[in-house]
N, C-alpha and C positions, 0 to 999 in steps of 0.2 A: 503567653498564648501558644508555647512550642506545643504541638500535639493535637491542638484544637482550633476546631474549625467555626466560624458567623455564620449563622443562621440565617435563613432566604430574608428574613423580614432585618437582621442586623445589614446585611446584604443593601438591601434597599434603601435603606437610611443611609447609608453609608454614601452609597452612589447620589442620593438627592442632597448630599452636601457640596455647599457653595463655595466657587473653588473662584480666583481672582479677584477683582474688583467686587463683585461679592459676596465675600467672604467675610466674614463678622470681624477680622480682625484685620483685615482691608487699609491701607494709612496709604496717602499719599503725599503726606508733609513731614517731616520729623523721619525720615529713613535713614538709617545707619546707611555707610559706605560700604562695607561688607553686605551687608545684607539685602540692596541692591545690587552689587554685581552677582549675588548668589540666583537671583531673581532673573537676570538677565541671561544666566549662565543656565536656569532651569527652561527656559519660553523662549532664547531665539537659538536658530539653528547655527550649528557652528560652520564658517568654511570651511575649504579644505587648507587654504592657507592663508597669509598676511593677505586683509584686502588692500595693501599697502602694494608692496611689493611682490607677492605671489608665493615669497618661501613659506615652508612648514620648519617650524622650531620647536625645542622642546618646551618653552617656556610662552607660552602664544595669551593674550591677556583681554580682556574689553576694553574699551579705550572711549569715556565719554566723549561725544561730540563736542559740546558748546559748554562743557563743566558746568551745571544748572544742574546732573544730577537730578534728572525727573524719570518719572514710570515711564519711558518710552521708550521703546525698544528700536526705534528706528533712529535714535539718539545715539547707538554706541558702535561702535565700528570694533573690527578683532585685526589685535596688530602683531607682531613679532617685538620682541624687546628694542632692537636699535628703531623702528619704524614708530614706536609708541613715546621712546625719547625724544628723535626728535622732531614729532607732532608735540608735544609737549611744549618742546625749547622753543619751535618756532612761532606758537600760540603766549610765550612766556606763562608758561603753568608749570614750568619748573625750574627748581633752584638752580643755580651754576654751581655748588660746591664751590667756589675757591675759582673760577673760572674769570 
């Protein structure tokens, strides 16, 4: 497509396509884990920092609420690494390593 441009009428179509829940390829059971937080990464707005603790880190992630892993956006909170660890350790949703 470099060079060329949609036409008013591809234009149109384009825009009357169905974009979230309905969307023809729409799933809300069987979701990859990646491809839910890709989802979540696209539809909620990011802070400015950990709603944990308030720092900005280079490495700042989604953090399911309740590990159920559903389309809902009011389900994932955005942590810093140490604040993501241990909401983890403290919910026991992650391993000890050796611990």
């Amino acid at each position: 497509m470099k060079g060329k441009k949609h036409s008013k009428e591809t234009k149109t179509k384009m825009s009357l396509c169905k974009k979230g829940e309905k969307a023809y390829n729409w799933t809300v059971k069987n979701v990859s884990y990646s491809t839910l937080h890709k989802w979540v990464n696209r539809w909620k707005l990011k802070p400015d920092g950990c709603e944990n603790c308030g720092k900005v880190k280079n490495r700042m992630s989604w953090a399911n609420i309740d590990h159920k892993y559903r389309r809902l956006l009011e389900d994932y909170i955005f942590l810093c690494p140490k604040c993501h660890g241990q909401y983890d350790k403290l919910n026991n949703l992650r391993k000890n390593h050796g611990e």
